[in-house]
C-alpha positions as CSV (number, residue, x, y, z in Angstrom):
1,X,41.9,-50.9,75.7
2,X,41.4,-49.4,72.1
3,X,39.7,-46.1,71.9
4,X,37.1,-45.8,69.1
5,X,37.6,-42.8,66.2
6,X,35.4,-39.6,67.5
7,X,36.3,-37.6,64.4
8,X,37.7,-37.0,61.2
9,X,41.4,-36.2,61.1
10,X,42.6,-32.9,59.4
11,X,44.0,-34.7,56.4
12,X,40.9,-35.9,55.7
13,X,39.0,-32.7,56.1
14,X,41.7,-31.1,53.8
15,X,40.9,-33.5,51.2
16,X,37.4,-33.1,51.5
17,X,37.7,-29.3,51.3
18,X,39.6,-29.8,48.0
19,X,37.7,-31.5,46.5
20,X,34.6,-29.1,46.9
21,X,37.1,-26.3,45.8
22,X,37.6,-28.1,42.0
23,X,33.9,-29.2,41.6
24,X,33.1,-25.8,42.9
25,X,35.8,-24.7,40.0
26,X,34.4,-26.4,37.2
27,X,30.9,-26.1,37.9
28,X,30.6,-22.2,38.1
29,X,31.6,-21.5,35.2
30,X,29.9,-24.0,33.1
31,X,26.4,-22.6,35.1
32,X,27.3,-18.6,34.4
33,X,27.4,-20.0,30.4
34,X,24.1,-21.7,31.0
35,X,22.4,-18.8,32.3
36,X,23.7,-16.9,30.0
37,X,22.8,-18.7,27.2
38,X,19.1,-19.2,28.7
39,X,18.6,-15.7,28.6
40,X,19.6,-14.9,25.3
41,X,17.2,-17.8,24.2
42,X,14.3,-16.1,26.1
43,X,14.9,-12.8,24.3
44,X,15.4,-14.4,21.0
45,X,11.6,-16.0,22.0
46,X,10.4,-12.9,23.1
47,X,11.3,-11.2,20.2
48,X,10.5,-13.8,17.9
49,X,6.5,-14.0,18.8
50,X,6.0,-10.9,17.4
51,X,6.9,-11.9,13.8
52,X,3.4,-13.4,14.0
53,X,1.7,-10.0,14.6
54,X,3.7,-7.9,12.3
55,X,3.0,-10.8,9.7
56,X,-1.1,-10.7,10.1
57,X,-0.8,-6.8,10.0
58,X,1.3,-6.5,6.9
59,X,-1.1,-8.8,5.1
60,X,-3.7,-6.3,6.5
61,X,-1.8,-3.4,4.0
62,X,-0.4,-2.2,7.4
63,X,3.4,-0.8,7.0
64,X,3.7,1.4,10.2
65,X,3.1,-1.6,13.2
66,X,3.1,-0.1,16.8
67,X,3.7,-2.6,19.7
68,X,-0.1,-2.4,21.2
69,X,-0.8,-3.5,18.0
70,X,1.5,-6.1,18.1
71,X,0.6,-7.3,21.9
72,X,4.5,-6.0,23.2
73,X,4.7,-6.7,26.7
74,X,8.0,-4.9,28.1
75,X,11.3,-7.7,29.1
76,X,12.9,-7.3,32.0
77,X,16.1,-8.4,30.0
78,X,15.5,-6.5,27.0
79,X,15.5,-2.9,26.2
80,X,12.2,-1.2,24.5
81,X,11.8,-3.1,21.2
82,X,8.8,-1.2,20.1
83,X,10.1,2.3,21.2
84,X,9.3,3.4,18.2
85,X,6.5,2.2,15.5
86,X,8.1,-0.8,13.5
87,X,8.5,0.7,9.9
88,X,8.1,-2.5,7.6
89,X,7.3,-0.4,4.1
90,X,7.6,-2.6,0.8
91,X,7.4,-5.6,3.2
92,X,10.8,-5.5,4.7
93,X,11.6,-4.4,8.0
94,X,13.6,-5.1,11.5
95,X,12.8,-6.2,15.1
96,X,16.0,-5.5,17.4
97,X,16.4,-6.5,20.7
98,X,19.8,-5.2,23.1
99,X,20.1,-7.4,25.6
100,X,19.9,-5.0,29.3
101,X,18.1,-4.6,32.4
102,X,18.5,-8.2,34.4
103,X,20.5,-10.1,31.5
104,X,23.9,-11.1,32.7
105,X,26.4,-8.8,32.8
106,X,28.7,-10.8,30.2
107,X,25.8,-10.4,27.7
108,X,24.5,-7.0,28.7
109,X,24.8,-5.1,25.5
110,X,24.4,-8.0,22.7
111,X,21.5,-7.5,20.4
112,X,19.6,-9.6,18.7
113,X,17.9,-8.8,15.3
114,X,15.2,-10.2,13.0
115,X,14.7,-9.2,9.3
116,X,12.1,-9.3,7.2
117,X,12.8,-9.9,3.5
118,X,9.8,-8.6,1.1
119,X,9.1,-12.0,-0.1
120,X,8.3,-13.0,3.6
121,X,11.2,-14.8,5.1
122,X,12.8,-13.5,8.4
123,X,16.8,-13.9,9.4
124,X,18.2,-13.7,12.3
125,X,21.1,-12.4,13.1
126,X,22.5,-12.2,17.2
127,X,25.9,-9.8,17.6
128,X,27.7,-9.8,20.4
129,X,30.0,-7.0,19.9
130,X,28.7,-4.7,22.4
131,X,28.9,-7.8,25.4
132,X,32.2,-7.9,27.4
133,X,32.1,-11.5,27.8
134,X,30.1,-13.1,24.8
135,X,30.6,-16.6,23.2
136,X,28.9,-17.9,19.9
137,X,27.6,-20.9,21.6
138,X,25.1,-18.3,23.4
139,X,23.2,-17.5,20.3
140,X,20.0,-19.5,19.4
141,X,20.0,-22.1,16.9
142,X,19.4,-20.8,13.8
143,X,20.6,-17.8,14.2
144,X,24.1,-16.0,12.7
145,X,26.4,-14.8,14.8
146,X,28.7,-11.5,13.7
């Protein structure tokens, strides 16, 4: 009489456990850079809707631009932006944004900046000098890296 198979054998179970480990591997990684690289783009958007204040206020004769007046709402993965007023005298000026609080901790330290020229054109620039784990392809398109 043949006995029919009531489980797997260990070879099998090995393989299967292998396999898990590579995909498990590979795919942890690539999903740490996609967070990362998620956040960074949600500060750069963050910081980049407030061009549209500064913008309406300097066309106002405003220089000095405080974030109430600017409608700053505090990020939990970016440090104070507006700690102090914005200073944007003679049309030129800076937003900067250091990347903190619940950003990953390979990006924790990164900043990301947007200048105003005085004929109205805003750069941005994203340096990663201050993360412990930063890679160009985490900056926003668009932007520069340094």
């Amino acid at each position: 009489m043949k006995k029919a198979q009531q489980g797997f054998t260990l070879i099998e179970l090995m393989i299967v456990v292998a396999i898990i480990g590579i995909l498990a591997a590979i795919a942890i990684p690539q999903y740490q850079d996609y967070t990362a690289r998620t956040q960074v783009n949600r500060a750069y958007s963050e910081l980049s809707q407030y061009r549209t204040a500064i913008e309406e206020s300097i066309q106002r004769g405003q220089t000095t631009i405080a974030g109430a007046d600017a409608g700053y709402v505090q990020s939990n993965l970016t440090d104070d932006v507006f700690a102090a007023d914005a200073d944007f005298t003679g049309g030129t000026g800076t937003l900067v944004a250091t990347l903190a609080g619940n950003a990953g901790a390979g990006i924790q330290g990164a900043t990301i900046t947007w200048e105003r020229e005085a004929d109205g054109t805003w750069t941005c620039e994203v340096a990663g000098a201050g993360a412990t784990s930063w890679k160009d392809s985490y900056a926003p398109a668009g932007c520069t890296t340094t």
